[in-house]
Each structure stands twice: as structure tokens, then as C-alpha cells.
C-alpha positions in Angstrom: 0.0 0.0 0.0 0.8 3.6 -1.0 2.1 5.8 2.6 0.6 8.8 2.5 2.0 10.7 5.6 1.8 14.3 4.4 4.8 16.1 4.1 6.8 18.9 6.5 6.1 21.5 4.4 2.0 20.2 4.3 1.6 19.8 8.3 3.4 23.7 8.5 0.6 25.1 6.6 -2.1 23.6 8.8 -3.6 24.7 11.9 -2.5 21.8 14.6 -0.8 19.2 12.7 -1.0 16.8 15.4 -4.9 16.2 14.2 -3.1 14.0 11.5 0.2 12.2 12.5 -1.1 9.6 14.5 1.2 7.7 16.7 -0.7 8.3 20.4 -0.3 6.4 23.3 -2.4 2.9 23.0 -2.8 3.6 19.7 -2.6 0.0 17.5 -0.3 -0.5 14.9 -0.5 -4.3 13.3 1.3 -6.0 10.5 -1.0 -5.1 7.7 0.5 -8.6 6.0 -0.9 -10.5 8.9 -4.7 -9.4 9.2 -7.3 -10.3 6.6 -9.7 -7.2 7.1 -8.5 -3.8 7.6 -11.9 -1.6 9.0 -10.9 2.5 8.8 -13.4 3.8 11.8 -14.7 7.1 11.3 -16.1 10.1 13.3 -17.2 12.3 10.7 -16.4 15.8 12.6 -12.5 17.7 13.7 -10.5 15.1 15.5 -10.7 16.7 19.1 -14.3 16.0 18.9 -14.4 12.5 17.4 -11.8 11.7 20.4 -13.9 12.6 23.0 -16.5 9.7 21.8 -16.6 6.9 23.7 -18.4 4.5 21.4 -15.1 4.7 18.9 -13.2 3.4 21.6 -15.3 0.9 22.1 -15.5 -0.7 18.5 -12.2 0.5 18.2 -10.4 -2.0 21.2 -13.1 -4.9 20.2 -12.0 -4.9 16.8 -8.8 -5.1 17.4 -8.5 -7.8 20.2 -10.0 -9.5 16.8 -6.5 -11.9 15.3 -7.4 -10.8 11.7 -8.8 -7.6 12.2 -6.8 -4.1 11.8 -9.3 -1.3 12.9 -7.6 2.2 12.5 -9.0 5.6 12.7 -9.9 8.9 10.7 -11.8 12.0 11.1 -13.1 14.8 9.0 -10.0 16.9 7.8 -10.2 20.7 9.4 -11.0 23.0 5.8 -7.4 24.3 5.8 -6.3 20.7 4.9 -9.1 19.8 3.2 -8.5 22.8 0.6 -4.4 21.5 0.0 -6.2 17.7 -0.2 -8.6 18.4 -3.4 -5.5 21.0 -4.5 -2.5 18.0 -4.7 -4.9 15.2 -4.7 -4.1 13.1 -1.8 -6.1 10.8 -0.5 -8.2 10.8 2.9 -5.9 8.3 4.8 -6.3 6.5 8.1 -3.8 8.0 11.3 -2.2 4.6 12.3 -1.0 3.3 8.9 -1.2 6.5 7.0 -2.5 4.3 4.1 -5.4 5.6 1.8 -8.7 4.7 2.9 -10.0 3.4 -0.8 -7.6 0.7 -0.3 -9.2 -0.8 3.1 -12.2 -2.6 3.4 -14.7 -1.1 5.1 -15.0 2.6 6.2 -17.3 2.6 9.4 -18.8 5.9 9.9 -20.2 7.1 13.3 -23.6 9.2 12.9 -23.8 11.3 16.1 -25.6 14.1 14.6 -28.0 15.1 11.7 -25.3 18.0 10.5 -22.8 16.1 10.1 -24.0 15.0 7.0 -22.6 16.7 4.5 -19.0 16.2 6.4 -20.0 12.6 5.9 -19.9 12.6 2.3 -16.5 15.0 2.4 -14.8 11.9 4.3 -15.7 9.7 1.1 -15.3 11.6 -1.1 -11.6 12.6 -0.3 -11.1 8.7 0.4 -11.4 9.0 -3.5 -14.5 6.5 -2.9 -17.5 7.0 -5.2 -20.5 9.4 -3.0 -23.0 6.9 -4.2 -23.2 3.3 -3.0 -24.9 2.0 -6.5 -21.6 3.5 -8.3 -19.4 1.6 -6.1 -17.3 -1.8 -7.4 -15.8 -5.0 -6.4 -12.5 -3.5 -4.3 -14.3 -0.2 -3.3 -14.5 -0.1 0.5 -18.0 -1.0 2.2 -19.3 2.0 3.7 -21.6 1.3 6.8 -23.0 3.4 9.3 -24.2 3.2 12.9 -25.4 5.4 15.7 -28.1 7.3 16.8 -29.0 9.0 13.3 -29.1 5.2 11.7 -32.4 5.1 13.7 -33.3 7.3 10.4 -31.0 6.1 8.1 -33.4 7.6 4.8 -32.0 10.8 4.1 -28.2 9.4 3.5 -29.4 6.0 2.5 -27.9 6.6 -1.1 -24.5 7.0 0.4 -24.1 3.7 2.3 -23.9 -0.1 1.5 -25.0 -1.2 5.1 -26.0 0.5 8.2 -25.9 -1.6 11.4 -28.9 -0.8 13.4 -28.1 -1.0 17.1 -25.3 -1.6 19.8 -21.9 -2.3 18.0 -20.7 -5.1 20.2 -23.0 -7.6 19.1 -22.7 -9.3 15.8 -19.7 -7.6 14.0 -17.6 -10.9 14.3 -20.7 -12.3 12.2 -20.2 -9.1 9.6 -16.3 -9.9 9.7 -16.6 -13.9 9.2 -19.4 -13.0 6.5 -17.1 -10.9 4.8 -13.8 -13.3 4.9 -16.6 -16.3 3.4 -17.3 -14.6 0.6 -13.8 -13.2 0.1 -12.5 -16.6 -0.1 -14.6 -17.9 -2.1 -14.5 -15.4 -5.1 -17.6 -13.7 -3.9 -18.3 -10.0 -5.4 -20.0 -6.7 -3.6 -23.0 -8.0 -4.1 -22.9 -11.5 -3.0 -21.7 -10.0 0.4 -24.2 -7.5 0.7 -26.2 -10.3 0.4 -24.7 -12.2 3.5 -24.7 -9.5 5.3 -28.6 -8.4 4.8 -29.2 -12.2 6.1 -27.4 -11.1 9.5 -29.6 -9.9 12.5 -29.5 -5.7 12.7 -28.4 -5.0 9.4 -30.0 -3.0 7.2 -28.5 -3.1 2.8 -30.7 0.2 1.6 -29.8 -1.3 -2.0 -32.3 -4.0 -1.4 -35.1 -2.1 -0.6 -37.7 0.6 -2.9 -39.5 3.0 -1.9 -43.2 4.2 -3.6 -45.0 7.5 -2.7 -48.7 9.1 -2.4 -49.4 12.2 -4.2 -49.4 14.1 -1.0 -45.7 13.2 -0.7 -46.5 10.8 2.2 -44.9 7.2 1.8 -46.9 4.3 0.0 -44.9 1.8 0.2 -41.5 0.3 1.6 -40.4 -3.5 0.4 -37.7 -5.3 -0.4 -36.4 -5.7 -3.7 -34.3 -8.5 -3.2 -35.2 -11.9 -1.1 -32.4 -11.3 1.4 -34.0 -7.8 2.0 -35.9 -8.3 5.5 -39.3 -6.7 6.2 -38.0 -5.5 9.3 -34.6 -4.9 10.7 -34.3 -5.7 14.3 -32.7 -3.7 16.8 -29.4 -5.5 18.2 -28.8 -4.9 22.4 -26.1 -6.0 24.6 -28.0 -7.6 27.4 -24.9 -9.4 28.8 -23.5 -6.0 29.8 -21.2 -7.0 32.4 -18.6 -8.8 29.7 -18.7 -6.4 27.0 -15.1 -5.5 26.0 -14.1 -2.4 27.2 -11.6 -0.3 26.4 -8.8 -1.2 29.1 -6.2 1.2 27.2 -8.3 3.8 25.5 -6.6 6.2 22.9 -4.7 9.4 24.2 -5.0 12.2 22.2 -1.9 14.5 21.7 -4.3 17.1 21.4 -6.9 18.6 24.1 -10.0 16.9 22.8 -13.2 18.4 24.0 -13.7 15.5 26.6 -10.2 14.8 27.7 -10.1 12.0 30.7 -10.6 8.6 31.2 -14.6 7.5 30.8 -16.6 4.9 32.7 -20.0 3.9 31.0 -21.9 2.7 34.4 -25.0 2.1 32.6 -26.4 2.0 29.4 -30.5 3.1 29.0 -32.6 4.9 31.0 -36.0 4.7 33.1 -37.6 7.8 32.6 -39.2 8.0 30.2 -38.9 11.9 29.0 -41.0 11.6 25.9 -39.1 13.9 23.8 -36.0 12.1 24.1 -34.8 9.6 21.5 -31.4 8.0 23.7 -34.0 6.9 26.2 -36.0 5.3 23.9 -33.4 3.5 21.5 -31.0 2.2 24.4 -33.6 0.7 26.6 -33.8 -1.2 28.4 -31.5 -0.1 31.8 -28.8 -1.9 32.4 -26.0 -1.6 34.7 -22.4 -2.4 35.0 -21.4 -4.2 38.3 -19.7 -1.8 40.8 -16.6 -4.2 41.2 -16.2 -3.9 37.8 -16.4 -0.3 37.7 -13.7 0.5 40.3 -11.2 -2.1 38.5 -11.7 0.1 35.4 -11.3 3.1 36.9 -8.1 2.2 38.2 -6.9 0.6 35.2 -7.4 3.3 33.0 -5.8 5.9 34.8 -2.9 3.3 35.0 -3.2 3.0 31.5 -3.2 6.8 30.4 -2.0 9.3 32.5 -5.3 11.3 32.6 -6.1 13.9 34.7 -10.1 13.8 35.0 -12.2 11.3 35.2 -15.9 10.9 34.6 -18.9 8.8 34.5 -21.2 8.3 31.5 -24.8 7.4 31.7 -28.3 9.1 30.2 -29.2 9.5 34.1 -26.2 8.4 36.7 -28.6 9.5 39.4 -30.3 6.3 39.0 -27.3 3.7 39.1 -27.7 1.8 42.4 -23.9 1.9 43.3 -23.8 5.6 42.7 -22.7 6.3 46.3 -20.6 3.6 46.6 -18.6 4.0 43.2 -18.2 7.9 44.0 -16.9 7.2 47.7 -14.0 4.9 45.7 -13.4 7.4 43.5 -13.3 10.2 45.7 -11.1 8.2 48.0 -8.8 6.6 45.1 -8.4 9.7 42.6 -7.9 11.9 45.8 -4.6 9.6 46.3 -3.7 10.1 42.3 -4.4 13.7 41.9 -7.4 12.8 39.5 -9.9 15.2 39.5 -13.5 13.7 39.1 -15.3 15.6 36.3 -20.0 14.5 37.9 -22.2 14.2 35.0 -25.6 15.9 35.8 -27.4 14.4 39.2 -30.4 15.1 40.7 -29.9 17.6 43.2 -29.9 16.1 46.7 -28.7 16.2 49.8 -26.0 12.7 48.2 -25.1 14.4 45.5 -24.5 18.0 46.9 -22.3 16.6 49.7 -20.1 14.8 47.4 -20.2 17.9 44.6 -18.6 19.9 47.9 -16.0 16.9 48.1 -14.9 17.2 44.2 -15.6 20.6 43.2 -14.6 24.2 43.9 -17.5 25.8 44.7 -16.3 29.1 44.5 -15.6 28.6 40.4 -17.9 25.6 39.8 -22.0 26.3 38.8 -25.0 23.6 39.3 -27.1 22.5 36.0 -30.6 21.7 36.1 -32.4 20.3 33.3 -36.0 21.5 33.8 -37.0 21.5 30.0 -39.9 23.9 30.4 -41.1 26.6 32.5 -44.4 25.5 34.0 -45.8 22.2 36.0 -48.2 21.4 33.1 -45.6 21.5 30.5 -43.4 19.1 32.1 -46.4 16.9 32.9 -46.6 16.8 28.7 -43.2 15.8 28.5 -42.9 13.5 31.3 -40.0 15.4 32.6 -40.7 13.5 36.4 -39.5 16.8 38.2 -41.8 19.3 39.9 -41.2 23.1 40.7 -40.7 21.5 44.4 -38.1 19.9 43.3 -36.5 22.0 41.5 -37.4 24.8 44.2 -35.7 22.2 46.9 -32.6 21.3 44.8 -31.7 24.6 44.3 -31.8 25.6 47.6 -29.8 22.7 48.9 -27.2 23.9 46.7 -27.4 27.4 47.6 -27.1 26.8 51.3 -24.3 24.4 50.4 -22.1 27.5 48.8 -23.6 27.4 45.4 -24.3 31.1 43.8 -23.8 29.8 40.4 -26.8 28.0 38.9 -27.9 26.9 35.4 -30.9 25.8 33.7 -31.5 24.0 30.6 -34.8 24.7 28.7 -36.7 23.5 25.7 -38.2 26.1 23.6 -40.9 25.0 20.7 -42.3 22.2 22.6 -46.2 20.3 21.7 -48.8 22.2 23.4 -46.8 25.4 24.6 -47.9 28.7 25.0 -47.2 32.2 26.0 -47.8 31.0 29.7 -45.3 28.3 29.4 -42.8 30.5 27.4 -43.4 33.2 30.2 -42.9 30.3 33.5 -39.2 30.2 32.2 -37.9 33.6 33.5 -41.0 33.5 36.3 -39.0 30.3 37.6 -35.5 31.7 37.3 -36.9 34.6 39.2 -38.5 32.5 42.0 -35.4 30.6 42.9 -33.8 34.3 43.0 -36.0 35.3 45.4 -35.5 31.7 47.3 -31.7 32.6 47.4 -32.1 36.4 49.1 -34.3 34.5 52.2 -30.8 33.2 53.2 -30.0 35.2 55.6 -27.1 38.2 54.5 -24.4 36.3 56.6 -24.8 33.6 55.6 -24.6 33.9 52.1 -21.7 34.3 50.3 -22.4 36.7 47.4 -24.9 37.7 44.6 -26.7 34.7 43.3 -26.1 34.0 39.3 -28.6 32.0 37.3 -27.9 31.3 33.6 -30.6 30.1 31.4 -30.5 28.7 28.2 -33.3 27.0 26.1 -32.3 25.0 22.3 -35.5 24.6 20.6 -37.3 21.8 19.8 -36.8 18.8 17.3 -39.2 15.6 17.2 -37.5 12.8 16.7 -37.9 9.3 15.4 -39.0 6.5 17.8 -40.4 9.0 20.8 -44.0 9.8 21.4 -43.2 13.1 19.6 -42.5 11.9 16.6 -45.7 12.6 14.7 -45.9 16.5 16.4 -44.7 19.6 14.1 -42.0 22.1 14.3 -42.3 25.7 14.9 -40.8 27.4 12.2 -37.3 29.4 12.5 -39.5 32.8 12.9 -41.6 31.2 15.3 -38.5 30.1 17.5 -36.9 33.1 17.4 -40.4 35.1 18.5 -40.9 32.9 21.3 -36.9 33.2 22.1 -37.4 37.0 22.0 -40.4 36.6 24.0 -38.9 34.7 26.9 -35.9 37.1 26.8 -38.0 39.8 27.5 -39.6 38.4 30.2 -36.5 38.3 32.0 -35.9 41.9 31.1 -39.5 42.3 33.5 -38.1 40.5 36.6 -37.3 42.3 40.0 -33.8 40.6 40.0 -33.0 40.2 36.2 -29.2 41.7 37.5 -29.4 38.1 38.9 -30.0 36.7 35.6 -28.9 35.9 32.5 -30.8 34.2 29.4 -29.4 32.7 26.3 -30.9 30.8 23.6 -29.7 28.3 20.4 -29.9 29.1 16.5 -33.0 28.4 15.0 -31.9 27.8 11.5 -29.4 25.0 12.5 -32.6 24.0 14.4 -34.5 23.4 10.8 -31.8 21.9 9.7 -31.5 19.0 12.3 -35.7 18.8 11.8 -35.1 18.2 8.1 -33.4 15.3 8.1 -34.4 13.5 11.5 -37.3 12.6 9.8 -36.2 12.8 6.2 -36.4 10.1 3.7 -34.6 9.4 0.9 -36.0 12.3 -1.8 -33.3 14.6 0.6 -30.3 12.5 -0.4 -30.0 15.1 -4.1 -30.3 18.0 -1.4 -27.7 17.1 0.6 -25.2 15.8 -1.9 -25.7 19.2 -4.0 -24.9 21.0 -0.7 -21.8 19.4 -0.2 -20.3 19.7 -3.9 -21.3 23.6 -3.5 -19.3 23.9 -0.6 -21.3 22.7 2.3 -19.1 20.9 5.3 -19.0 21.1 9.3 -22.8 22.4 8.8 -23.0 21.9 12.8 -20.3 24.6 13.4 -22.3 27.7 12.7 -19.3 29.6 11.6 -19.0 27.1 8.5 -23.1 26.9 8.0 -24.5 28.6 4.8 -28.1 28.5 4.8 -28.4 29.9 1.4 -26.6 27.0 -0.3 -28.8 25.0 1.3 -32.2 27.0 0.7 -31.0 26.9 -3.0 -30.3 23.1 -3.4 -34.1 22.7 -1.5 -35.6 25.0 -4.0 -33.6 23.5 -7.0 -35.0 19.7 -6.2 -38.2 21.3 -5.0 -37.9 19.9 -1.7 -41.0 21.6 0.6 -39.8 21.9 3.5 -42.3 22.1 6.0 -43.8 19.0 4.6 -40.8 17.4 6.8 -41.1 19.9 9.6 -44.0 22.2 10.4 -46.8 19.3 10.1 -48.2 17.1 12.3 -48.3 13.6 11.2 -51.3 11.1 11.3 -50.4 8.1 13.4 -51.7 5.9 10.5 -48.8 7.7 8.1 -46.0 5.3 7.3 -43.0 6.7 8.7 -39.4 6.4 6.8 -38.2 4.7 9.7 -41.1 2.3 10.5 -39.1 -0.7 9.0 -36.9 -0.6 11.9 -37.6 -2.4 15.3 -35.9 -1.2 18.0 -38.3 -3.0 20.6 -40.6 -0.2 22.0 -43.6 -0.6 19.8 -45.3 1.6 18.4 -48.2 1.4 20.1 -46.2 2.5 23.3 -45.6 5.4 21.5 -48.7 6.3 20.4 -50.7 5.8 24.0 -47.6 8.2 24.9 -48.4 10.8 22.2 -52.0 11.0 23.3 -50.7 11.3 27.2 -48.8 13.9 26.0 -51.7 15.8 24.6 -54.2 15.3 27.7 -50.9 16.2 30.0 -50.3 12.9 31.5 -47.6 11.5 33.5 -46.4 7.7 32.9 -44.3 6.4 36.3 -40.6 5.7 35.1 -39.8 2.3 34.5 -38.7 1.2 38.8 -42.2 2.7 39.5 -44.0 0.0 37.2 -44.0 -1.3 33.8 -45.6 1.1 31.2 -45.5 -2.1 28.8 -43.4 -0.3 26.1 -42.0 -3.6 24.9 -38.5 -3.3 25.5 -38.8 -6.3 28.2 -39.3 -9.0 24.9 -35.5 -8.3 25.2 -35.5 -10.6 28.2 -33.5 -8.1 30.6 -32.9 -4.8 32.0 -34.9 -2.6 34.8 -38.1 -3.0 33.1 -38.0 -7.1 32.4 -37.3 -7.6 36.9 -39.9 -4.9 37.4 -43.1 -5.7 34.7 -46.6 -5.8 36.4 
């Protein structure tokens, strides 16, 4: 194979060169003579973000504890290098090996995001790969994809030969021993797309057509070829406690945005928040033993030399070891100099007492996720928190030493109105006033709350998948609305309010429910210039409003309407185990302003226990 480390004179004209050299500690390098598949893994953003994601390193040290396996890594090139790429013609190439990516065989792209899109179809096309999967030949690589976006595959579905829908440590080795079959015995592309469309989870796009109503709406979705399945089932690691982990886990030579050492305690969640799409595709719960946990922990500070380490979980507050596993740390990382970097907890009196233990109060601030500003609203969402709560937390922490305070909030959401919008600065305003009944000696300063709201996006696979999406003016008047409402309150000194860009917002609406009619959109944005769409520096919303209006895309019919629940949606071939009739009692609790108990409470009967598992399999009525 062709090397294709770039030059001195190249890496000089770059900003941080050290995105591309490879070479980091615990970083693999394998004889490429000795493996029989080389798999490039790809994290289609800037490489200090892509090293911050824990699921790469995952895949990453299974694959290669595999004998004939050779995984290796690349990420989207910043634009400086991507300009002196498409100027001298070189090749996208992977950081271990430097060898070309068109020469291995699969690229496995990571789809975290809706915007990163377009920087998806820069990574193959500067791996000198054809952008369309039907274009591609026998010694092209196979492109799959995986991730939360694969939930929704549709809108990129022209890009890739596979997507593999679900957790990544469950039938890979099936994918890999498919591929080496048909390699040896003078199988072609297809043949192996094939084998791989008869393997549990994964879904060939190629194998499948697509027929629509005059109203734009779907008609049909079949197979095209036998091995096409009807439905593509959701794959879940239910034997949690032996997944590989990553013992030795990459070091970056840069700072990436997450920079420490990472312990997934849990994977799923119980509560049930009904706009949120990680709580429904990862259920059900399950947990990693304790034991296990502080063994890690240890290891990979061993193992790295990190400074930080951190837990990661949709809701650590509800891991049953929490105390214990933060007492080790606390007690073990104190002795190593390790700071410990808390996810979000609820506030209590636990958490608050151990916050004091890790944090500096005097520079550190407390986040609250509320979502929305009144009771009722969160009773639509299932949020599971009450202004009591919130009203309780808050001052915990502000008797505790806490002046600094944020709040997250949702903006956009089914069923608001002016009320709700208004209960956002009327509650930052309240817990103001909660903080001045301390009495003046015993507090230690002017309080600070920060608020910020990102506006809404339905997504597939919650209850609020069928509801529409304000438009960007509509956002951006309810924004302004909210903003003034602070500007009104007796101790607005106190506070500050900040809110998201609306037309990214669209953007990520577009194509979270998009099908495959937006796969011209996107690939015209990209050849006119369109990458790193989710940095709003590089975003051009008039390329993309003139490759909608030149493929006469509409598009509010993917994001202002409400659907019917009898529509077929682009995604309802895929099972992920919550059924859809789950979803749909949800969506009408939603409406009347319902609460369903999380998933320790009792069993909602979403489905997910069929999995034979989990928090909601031990606790089903």
C-alpha cells in the first residue's frame, strides 16, 4: 500500500498538525500482511471532537483484540487541509497506517448528529471512494454506518452499503466472518451484501424501494431482493457485564473536547422523557457491576495518565452503586491527583455533599435540566420533576455554597404557549428570590442563574415523533419573548438568558425525519461547498435554501406538520423493541398532560422487556 504521511512542508501550513500524524499512546499498529480485514473507523467531525466519543473506543479496542482484524481511525480533515487535499490530490488516509482509505475494506462511519451530513460525504469523497453506493465496485471499500442518526438512516441511505442498526458489540464478528466467506470464495460486492442483509440488525438500503402518495407521504417500503428483510431488528447488549471495554483507550496529543478517562456505568434509562430519542433507543436499563467499575477506573488511569475522570450514563442518578462508586473514587483519585469531572445528578442532599467533596465551589455552577417553564408542560413531556423539586434542589445547593446555577430549557415544545414561554424567567426569578431568604451572613455573594433553552426537534422513535415544528421565525419570537420576560423581573441583575440558533434547528428537523428524496439536497450541498454544517461559523443556509428550491424539496412537509399516526413513517421498517403502540398511547398522554411512572415505578409495557433483561423485564406488572 501507497504511505501517505503528508509532508513537513503540508503539516506547517495547517492549523495543529497533530490532528493527522497519528502515533498516540495505546494507539494500535498491526502488520497489515498479517490481518485479513482492515476496517478504517470514522467520526465524521474535527479530531478533538471525534476523540472525545466513547463509542469509537469501544469498537475500536473490540476490533482489534480480533486476530485478523486491523481497525484504524480517521476524522473529517479541518478545511485548511481539506483545501491542499482536493488541491494536490491526496487521498483521505487512516492515522495509524497512513495508508489511503479506498484501499481498506470497510470505512465505518459514526452518525452522532444530523449536521454532520454533509462532512460525511467529504470523508468519502476525499477517500477517492465513489459518494453513491450504487456507483461503487468490487474493491471499493464497504461503507456502513451506525449510531443514533441510523435510527433514520433515509435521508443518506444513497451513500451507504449497510447500516448496522443497534449496539456495536453484538454481531460484528458475524459481519467480519461473512465478509472473509465470501472473500474466499471469489464472492463479489454483491454477493456479500447479500450475507450481510441475512445477519440480524443489518439494514442493505440497495435491497429495498421505496413508492410515494401524491401528498408526498410514503406508499410503500419493500424489499427488492429476497435477502432484504421486512423489518430490521434492533441489536442490544443484554450481557453487559462482559462487554469489552476499552482497558487502554486512545490518548490524544491534542486537548480533545472531553479529555479524561470515561466509565459507562449504565447503558439506557427509566424515565421516560417523551421527547427524548437515547431513552428510547438504548432501553432497556442496564448496569455495570460496581466491582467492575472500580477495576476500570483504576486501570485506565494506569493505562493513560489522565487527569479527569468521569462517569457516563443518560441519568447516573439512577445507578444503584452511585454512592458507593463515588466514595472509591473520591477516596482513590484523591490519592492520584485525578480530579473527578460529575455528569448531571439530581440535586440532593447525596449528590450536593459529594459535589462539595470534588468541586470548587467558589468557580464551579450547578445544572438543572428543567426542559420547560411550568408544572403542566413538564407533565406533557414526562420530565418527572416538579417546581418543588427544582425549588428544593436549588436551595440545597445554595445553602451548600452554590451562587452559580444553570438551567436548561426547551423552547418549541407540543402544546406550549405564552404561559409556558413566560414560567421560564418566572421560575429563574422565584429561585432568585428563594436565594435572598438566606440570611445576608450567611450567604456568600450575589446569586447567578444562567438560562438557556435550544429549541425543539421531534425525533424518530419517541412519542413526539408525529408533532410539528415551529418554524425558524416562530423560535426566534418565542426566544425574543422569553428574553423579555426576564428583562420584567425584579432581580434580572441576577439573571442571564441565552438561547440556540433556530436555522441549525431546521436543519436538524429536516433530516431527523427525512427520507430518501433529501439525499439530491444534501449531496448538491456538499459539492457547492457545504461541510462542518453543525459549526455555525461554516453553515451557509443559502446553499442549502437553493439546493431545496432547485430539487423542490417543501420543507415544511418534513417539519411544520403534524403527522397522522396511521402515516408510514421512513423509519417504521426498523424495530428497535418499544412498539409503536407504546408510542402512540404516549403521544396521546402527552396531549391530555399525563404523567407515565418511570420504568422502577411499574411497567408502562413499552415492549423493550421482549429483550428478556434490564430494569423494566425484573420490574413488569
Amino acid at each position: 500500500m501507497e504511505k501517505l504521511a503528508l509532508s513537513d512542508e503540508i503539516l506547517m501550513q495547517v492549523e495543529k498538525p497533530a490532528r493527522y500524524i497519528g502515533n498516540e499512546v495505546n494507539s494500535v499498529v498491526k502488520d497489515a500482511s498479517q490481518v485479513d480485514i482492515r476496517f478504517a473507523m470514522c467520526f465524521p467531525d474535527v479530531y478533538e471532537i471525534g476523540m472525545s466519543y466513547l463509542g469509537i473506543q469501544i469498537l475500536y479496542d473490540m476490533f482489534n483484540r480480533m486476530e485478523h482484524v486491523w481497525c484504524e481511525r480517521v476524522y473529517s480533515p479541518w478545511p485548511d487541509l481539506d483545501a491542499i487535499m482536493r488541491k494536490e490530490h491526496i487521498p483521505l488516509f487512516a492515522l495509524e497506517s497512513q495508508d489511503p482509505i479506498r484501499d481498506f475494506d470497510f470505512l465505518g462511519i459514526t452518525l452522532q448528529y444530523e449536521m454532520c451530513y454533509t462532512n460525511v460525504l467529504q470523508v468519502i469523497d476525499l477517500s477517492q471512494i465513489p459518494l453513491l453506493a450504487a456507483e461503487r465496485r468490487d474493491g471499493d471499500p464497504i461503507v456502513i454506518g451506525g449510531g443514533p442518526c441510523s435510527y433514520n438512516p433515509e435521508p443518506i441511505a444513497d451513500f451507504f452499503d449497510l447500516f448496522y442498526i443497534g449496539e456495536g458489540e453484538t454481531v460484528y464478528r458475524e459481519l467480519f466472518d461473512a465478509y472473509r466467506r465470501n472473500w474466499e470464495q471469489g464472492g463479489c460486492r454483491r454477493d456479500f451484501l447479500e450475507l450481510a442483509a441475512d445477519i440480524p440488525g443489518i439494514y442493505v438500503p440497495q435491497f429495498y424501494d421505496v413508492t410515494y402518495h401524491a401528498d408526498g407521504t410514503i406508499s410503500s417500503f419493500k424489499p427488492n431482493n429476497p435477502h432484504g428483510k421486512n423489518r430490521i431488528q434492533k441489536q442490544v447488549v443484554m450481557d453487559f457485564e462482559h462487554t469489552p471495554y476499552p482497558m487502554k483507550p486512545v490518548v490524544p496529543f491534542l486537548k480533545a473536547t472531553q479529555d479524561r478517562v470515561t466509565l459507562e456505568i449504565q447503558r439506557g434509562c427509566i424515565r421516560g422523557c417523551r421527547f427524548c430519542q437515547a431513552g428510547a433507543i438504548y432501553r432497556p436499563t442496564r448496569e455495570k457491576d460496581v466491582a467492575l467499575m472500580k477495576r476500570y477506573a483504576l486501570e485506565m488511569i494506569r493505562n493513560t495518565g489522565h487527569e479527569e475522570i468521569t462517569l457516563s450514563s443518560l441519568s447516573s442518578s439512577d445507578y444503584q452503586a452511585l454512592p458507593e462508586l463515588t466514595e472509591f473514587l473520591i477516596e482513590e483519585m484523591g490519592k492520584r491527583k485525578v480530579n473527578i469531572a460529575l455528569p448531571s445528578l439530581r440535586i440532593d442532599s447525596f449528590s450536593l455533599d459529594v459535589m462539595k467533596r470534588v468541586q470548587d465551589i467558589k468557580k464551579s455552577s450547578l445544572t438543572f435540566a428543567a426542559e420547560a417553564g411550568t408544572q403542566r408542560l413538564r407533565n406533557v413531556i414526562n420530565k418527572g420533576l416538579t417546581e418543588e423539586m427544582i425549588r428544593d434542589g436549588a436551595m440545597k445547593a445554595f445553602q451548600g455554597g452554590w451562587t452559580k446555577v444553570k438551567f436548561y430549557f426547551m423552547v418549541g415544545l407540543p402544546t406550549e404557549t405564552e404561559e409556558d414561554l413566560m414560567g421560564i424567567p418566572m421560575l429563574c426569578e422565584q429561585l432568585a428570590e428563594d436565594y435572598y431568604t438566606i440570611p445576608k451572613e450567611e450567604r456568600t455573594g450575589k446569586v447567578s442563574i444562567t438560562a438557556s433553552s435550544s429549541f425543539f426537534v421531534p425525533k424518530p422513535f419517541t412519542p413526539f415523533q408525529w408533532a410539528s415544528m415551529n418554524t425558524e421565525e416562530e423560535f426566534l419570537r418565542k426566544a425574543r419573548f422569553v428574553k423579555d420576560g426576564f428583562q420584567q423581573q425584579k432581580n434580572r441583575k441576577s439573571l442571564t438568558y441565552r438561547y440556540h440558533d433556530a436555522d441549525l434547528t431546521i436543519m436538524e428537523g429536516i433530516f431527523a425525519r427525512g427520507d430518501r428524496r433529501l439525499a439530491p439536497v444534501i449531496l448538491q450541498a456538499y459539492r457547492n461547498g457545504c461541510i462542518y454544517d453543525a459549526w455555525h461559523d461554516w453553515f451557509q443556509q443559502d446553499v442549502w435554501k437553493q439546493a431545496f428550491e432547485d430539487h423542490e424539496v417543501d420543507i415544511g412537509f418534513y417539519t411544520f406538520r403534524e403527522r397522522s399516526t396511521e402515516e408510514t413513517l421512513p423509519w417504521d421498517f426498523i424495530d428497535i423493541g418499544v412498539s409503536r403502540q407504546f408510542l402512540i398511547r404516549e403521544w396521546e398522554r402527552a396531549k391530555r398532560g399525563e404523567v407515565t411512572p418511570n420504568c422502577k415505578q411499574s411497567c408502562s409495557g413499552c415492549g423493550a422487556a421482549g429483550f428478556g433483561g434490564g430494569v423494566c423485564f425484573e420490574n413488569k406488572n
